[in-house]
MOPAC internal coordinates of N, CA, C and O (Angstrom, degrees):
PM7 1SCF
backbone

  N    0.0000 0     0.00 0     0.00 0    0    0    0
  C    1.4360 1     0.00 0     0.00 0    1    0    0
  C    1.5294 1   108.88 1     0.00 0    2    1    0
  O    1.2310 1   115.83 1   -37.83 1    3    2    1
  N    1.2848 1   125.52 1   142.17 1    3    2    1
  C    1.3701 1   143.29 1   174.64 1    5    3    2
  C    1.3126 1   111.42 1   -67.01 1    6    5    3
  O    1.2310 1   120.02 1   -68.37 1    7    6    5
  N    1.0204 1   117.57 1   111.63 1    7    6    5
  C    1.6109 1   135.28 1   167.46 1    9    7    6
  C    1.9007 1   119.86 1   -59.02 1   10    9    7
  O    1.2310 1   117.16 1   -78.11 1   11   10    9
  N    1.2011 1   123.01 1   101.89 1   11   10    9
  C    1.2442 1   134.85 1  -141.63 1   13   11   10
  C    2.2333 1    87.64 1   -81.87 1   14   13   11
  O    1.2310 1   121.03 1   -45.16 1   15   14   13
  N    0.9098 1   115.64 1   134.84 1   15   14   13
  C    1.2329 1   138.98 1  -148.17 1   17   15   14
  C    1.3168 1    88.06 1  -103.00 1   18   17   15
  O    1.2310 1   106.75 1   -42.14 1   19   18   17
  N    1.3453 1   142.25 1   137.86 1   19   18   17
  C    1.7587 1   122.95 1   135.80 1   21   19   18
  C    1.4278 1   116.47 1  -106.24 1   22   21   19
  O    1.2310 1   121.60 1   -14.02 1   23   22   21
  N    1.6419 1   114.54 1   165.98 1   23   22   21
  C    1.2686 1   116.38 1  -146.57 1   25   23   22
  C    1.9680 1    72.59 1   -95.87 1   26   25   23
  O    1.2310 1   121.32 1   -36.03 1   27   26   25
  N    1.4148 1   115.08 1   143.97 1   27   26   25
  C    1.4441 1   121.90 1   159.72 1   29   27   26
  C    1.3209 1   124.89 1   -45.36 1   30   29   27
  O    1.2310 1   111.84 1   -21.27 1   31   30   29
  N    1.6324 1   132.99 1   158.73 1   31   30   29
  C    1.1788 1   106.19 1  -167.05 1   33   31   30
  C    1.8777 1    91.65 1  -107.01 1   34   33   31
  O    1.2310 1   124.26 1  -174.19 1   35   34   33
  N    1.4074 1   109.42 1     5.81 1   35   34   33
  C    1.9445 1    87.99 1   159.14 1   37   35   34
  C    1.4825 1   114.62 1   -77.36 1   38   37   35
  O    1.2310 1   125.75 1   158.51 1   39   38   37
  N    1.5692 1   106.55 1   -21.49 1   39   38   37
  C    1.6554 1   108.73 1  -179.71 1   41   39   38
  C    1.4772 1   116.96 1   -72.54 1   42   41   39
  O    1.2310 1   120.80 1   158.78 1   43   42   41
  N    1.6413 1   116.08 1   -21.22 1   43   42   41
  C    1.1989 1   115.02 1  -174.17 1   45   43   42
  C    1.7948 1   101.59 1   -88.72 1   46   45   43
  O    1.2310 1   125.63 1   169.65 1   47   46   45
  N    1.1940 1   106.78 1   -10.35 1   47   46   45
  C    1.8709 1   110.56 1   173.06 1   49   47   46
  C    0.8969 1   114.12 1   -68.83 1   50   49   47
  O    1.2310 1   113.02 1   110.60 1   51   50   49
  N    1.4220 1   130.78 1   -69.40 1   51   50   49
  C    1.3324 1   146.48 1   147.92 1   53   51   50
  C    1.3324 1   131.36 1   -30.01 1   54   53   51
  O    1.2310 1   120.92 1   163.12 1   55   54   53
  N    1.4580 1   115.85 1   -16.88 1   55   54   53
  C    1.6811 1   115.62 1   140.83 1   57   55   54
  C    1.2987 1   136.01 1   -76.97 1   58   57   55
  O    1.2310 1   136.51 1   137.36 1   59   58   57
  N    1.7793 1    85.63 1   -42.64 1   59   58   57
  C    2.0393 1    96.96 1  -178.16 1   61   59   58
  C    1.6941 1   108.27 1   -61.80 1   62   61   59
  O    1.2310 1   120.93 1   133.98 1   63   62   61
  N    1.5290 1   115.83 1   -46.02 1   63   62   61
  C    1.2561 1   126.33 1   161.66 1   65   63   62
  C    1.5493 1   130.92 1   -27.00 1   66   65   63
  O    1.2310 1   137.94 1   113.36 1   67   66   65
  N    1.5383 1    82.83 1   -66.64 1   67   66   65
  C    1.9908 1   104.80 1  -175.11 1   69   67   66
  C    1.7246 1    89.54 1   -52.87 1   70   69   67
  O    1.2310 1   126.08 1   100.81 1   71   70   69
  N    1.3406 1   105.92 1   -79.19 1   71   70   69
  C    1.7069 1   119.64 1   179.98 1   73   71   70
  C    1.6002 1   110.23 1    -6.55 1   74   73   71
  O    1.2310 1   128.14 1   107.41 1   75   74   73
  N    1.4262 1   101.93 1   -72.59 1   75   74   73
  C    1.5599 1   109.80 1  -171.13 1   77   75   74
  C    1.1493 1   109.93 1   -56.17 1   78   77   75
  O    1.2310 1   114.89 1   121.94 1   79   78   77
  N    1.5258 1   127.29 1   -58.06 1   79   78   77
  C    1.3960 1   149.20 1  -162.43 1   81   79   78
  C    1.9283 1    87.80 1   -45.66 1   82   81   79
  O    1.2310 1   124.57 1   120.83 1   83   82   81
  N    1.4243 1   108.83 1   -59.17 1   83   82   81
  C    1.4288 1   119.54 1  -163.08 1   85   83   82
  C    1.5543 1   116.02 1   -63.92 1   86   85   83
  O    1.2310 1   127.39 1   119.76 1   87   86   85
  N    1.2209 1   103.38 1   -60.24 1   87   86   85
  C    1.8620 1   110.84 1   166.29 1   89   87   86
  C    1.2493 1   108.75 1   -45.20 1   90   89   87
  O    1.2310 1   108.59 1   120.44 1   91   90   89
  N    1.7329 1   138.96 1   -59.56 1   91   90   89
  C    1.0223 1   138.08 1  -166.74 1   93   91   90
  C    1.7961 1   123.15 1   -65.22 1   94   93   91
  O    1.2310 1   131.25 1   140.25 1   95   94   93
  N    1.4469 1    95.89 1   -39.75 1   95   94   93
  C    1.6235 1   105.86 1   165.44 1   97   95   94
  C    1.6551 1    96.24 1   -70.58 1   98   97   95
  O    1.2310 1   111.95 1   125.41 1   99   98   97
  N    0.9640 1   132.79 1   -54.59 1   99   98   97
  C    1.7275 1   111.52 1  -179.12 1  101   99   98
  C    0.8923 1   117.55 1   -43.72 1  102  101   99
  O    1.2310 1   103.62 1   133.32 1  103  102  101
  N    1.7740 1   147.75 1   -46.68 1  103  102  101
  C    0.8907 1   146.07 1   -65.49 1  105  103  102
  C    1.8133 1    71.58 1  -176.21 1  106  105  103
  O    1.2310 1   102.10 1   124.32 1  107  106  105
  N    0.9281 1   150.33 1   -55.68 1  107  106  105
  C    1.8138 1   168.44 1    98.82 1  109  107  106
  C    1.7536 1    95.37 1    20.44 1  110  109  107
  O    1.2310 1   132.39 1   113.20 1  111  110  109
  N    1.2185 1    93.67 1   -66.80 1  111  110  109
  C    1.4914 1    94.48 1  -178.58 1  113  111  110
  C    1.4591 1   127.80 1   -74.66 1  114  113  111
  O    1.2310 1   113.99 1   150.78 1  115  114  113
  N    1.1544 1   128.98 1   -29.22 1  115  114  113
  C    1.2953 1   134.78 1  -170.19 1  117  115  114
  C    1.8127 1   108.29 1  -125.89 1  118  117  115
  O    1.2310 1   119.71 1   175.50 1  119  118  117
  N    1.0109 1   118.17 1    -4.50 1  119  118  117
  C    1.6581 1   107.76 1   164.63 1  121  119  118
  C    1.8780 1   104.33 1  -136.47 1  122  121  119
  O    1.2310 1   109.36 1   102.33 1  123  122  121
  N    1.0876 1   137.56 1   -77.67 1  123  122  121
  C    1.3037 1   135.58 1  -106.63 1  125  123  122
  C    2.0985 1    85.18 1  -145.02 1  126  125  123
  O    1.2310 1   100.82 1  -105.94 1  127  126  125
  N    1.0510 1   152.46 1    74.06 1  127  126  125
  C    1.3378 1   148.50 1   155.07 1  129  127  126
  C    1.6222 1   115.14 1     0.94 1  130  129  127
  O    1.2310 1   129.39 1   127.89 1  131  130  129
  N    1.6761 1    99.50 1   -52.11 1  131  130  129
  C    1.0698 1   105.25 1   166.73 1  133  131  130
  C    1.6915 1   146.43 1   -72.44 1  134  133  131
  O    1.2310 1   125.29 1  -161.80 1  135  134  133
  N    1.3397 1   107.44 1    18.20 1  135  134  133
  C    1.3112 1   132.17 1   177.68 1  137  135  134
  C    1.5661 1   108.63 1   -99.24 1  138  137  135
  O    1.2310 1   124.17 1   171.57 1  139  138  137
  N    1.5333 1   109.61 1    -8.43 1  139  138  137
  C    1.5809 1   121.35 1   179.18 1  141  139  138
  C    1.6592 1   105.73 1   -80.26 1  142  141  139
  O    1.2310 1   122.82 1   158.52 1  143  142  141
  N    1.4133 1   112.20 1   -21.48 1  143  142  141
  C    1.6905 1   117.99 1   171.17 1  145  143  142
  C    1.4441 1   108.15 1   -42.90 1  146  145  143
  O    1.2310 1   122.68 1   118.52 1  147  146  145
  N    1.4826 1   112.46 1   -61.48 1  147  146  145
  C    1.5227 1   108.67 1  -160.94 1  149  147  146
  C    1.8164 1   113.61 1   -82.08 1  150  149  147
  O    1.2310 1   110.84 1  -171.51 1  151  150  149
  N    0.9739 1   134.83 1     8.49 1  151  150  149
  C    1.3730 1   130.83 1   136.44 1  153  151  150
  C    1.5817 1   124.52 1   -79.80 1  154  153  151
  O    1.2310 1   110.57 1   168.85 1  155  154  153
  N    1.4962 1   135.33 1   -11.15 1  155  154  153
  C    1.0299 1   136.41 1   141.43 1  157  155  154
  C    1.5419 1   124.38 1   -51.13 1  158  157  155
  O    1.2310 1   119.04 1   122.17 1  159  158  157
  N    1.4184 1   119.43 1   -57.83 1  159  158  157
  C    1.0717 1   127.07 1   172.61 1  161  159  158
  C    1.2127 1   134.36 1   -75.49 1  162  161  159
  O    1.2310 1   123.38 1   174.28 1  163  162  161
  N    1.4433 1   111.12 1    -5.72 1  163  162  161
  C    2.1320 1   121.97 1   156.88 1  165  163  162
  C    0.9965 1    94.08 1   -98.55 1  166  165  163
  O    1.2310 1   102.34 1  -160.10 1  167  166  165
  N    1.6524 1   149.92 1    19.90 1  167  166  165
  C    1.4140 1   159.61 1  -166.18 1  169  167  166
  C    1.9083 1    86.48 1  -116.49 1  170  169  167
  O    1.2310 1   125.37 1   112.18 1  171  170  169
  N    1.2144 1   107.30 1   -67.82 1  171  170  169
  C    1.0215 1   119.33 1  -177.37 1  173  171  170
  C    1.8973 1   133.20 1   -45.24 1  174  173  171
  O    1.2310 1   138.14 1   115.42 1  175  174  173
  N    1.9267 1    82.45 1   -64.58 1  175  174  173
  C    1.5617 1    95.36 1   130.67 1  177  175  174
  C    1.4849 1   147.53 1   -26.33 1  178  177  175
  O    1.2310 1   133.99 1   103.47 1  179  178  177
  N    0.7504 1    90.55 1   -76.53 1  179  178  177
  C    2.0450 1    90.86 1   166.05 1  181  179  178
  C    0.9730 1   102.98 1   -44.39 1  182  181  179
  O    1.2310 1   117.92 1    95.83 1  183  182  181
  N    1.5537 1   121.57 1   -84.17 1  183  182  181
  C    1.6272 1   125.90 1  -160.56 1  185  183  182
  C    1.8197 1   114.42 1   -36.93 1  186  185  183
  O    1.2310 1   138.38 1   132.28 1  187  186  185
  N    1.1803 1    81.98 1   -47.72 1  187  186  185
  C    1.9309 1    94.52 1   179.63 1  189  187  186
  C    2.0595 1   110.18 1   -55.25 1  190  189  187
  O    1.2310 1   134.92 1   138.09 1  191  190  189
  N    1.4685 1    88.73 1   -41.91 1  191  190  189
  C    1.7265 1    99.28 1   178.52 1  193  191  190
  C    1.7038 1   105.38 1   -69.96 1  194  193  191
  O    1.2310 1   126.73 1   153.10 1  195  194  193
  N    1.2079 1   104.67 1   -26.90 1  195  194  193
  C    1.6063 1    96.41 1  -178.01 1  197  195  194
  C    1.5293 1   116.84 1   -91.18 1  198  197  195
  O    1.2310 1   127.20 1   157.51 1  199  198  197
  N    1.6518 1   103.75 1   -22.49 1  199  198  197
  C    1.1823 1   112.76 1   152.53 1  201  199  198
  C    1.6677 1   142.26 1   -20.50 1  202  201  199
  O    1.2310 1   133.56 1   116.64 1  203  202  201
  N    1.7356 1    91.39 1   -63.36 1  203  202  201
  C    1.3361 1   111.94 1  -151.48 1  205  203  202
  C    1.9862 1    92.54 1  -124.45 1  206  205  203
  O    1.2310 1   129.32 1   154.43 1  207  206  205
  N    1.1593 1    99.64 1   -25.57 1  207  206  205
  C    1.9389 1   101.92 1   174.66 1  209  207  206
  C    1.9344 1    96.18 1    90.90 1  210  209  207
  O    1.2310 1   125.60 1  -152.43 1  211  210  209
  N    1.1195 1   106.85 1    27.57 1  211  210  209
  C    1.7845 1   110.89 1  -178.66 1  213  211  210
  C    1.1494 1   108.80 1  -123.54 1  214  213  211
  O    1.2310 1   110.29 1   -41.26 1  215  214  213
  N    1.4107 1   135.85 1   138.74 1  215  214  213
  C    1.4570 1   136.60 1  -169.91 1  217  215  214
  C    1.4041 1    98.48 1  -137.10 1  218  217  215
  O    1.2310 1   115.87 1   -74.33 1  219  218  217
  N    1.3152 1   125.45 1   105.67 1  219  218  217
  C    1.5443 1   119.85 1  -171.23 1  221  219  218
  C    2.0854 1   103.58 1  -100.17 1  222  221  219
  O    1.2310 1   138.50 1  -174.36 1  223  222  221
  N    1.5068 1    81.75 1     5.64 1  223  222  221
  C    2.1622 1    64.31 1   143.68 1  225  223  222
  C    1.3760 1   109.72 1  -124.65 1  226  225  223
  O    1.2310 1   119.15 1   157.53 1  227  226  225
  N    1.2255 1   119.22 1   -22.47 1  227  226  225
  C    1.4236 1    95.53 1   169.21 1  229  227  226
  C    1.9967 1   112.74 1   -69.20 1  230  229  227
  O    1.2310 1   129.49 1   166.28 1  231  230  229
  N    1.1253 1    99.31 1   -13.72 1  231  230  229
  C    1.6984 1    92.38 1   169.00 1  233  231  230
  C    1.4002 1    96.19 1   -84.67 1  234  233  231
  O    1.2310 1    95.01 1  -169.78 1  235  234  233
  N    0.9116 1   161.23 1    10.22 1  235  234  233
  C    1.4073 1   146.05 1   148.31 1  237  235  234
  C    1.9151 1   114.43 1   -88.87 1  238  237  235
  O    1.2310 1   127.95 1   140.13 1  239  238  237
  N    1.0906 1   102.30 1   -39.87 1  239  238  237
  C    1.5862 1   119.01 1   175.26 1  241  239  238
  C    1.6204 1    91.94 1   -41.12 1  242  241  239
  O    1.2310 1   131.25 1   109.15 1  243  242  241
  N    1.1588 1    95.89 1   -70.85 1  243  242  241
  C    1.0516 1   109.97 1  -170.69 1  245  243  242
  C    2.0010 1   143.23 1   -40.06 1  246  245  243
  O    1.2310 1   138.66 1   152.64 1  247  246  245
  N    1.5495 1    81.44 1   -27.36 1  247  246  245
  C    1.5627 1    94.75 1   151.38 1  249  247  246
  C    1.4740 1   145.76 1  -112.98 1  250  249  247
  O    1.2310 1   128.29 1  -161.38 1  251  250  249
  N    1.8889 1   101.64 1    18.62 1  251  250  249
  C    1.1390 1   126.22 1   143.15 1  253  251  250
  C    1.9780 1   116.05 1   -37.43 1  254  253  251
  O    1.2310 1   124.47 1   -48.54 1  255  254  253
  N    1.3109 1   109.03 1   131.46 1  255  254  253
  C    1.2917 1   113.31 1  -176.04 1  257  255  254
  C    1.5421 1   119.14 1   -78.51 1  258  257  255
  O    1.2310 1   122.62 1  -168.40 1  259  258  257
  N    1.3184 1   112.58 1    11.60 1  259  258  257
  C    1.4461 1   116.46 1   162.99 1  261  259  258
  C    1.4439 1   100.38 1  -104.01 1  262  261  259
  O    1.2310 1   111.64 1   158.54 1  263  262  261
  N    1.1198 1   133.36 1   -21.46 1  263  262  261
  C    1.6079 1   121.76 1  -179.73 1  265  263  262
  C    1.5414 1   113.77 1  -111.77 1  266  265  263
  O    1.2310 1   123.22 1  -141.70 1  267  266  265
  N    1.2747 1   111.42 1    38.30 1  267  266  265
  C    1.5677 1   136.02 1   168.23 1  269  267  266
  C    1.1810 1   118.57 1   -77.02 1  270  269  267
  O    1.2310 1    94.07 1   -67.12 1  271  270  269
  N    1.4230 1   162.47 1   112.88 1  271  270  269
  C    1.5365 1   144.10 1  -138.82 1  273  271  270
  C    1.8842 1    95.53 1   -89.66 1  274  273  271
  O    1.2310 1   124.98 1   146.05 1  275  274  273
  N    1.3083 1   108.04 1   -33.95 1  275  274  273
  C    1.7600 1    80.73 1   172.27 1  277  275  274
  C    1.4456 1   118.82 1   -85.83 1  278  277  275
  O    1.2310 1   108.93 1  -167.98 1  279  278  277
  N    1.4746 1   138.33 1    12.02 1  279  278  277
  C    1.2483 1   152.74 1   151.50 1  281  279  278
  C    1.6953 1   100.62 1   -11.26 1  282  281  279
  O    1.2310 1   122.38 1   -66.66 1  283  282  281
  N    1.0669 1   113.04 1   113.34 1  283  282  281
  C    1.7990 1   106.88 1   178.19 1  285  283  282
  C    1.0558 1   116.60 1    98.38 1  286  285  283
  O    1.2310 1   112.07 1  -177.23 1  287  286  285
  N    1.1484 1   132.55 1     2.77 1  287  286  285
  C    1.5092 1   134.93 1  -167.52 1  289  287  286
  C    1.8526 1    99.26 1  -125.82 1  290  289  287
  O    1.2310 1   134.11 1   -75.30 1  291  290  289
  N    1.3194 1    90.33 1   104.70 1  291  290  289
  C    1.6820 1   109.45 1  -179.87 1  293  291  290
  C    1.4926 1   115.00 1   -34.75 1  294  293  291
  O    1.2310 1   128.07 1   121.04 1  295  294  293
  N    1.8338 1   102.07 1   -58.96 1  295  294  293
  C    1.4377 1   122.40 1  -162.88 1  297  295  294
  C    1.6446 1   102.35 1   -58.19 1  298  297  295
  O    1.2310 1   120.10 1   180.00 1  299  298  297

């Protein structure tokens, strides 16, 4: 049987991120100008996280109940 893999939680940043960044520039482009705000401000975000070495969505990711360290453990 295949041993079920999980995706890392910098990989799951870098999706939730990419995701938003992408919908919102569509979304910028084809309805509302003002939907171009929220890729500025996870723009902003980052820089501040690289700033300081703190990522406050991966601190939220992070207390998602699949990225819990006993996550997988039956008992």
């Amino acid at each position: 049987m295949a041993e079920k893999t999980s995706m890392s939680l910098q990989r799951q940043v870098y999706l939730v991120l990419g995701a938003v960044v992408l919908l919102s520039a569509l979304l910028g482009a084809f309805t509302s100008r003002g939907w171009l705000l929220i890729p500025v401000l996870i723009g902003i975000g980052l820089l501040n996280a690289a700033r300081t070495g703190t990522c406050r969505v991966m601190a939220l990711l992070s207390r998602l109940p699949f990225n819990t360290p006993d996550s997988g453990n039956i008992s």
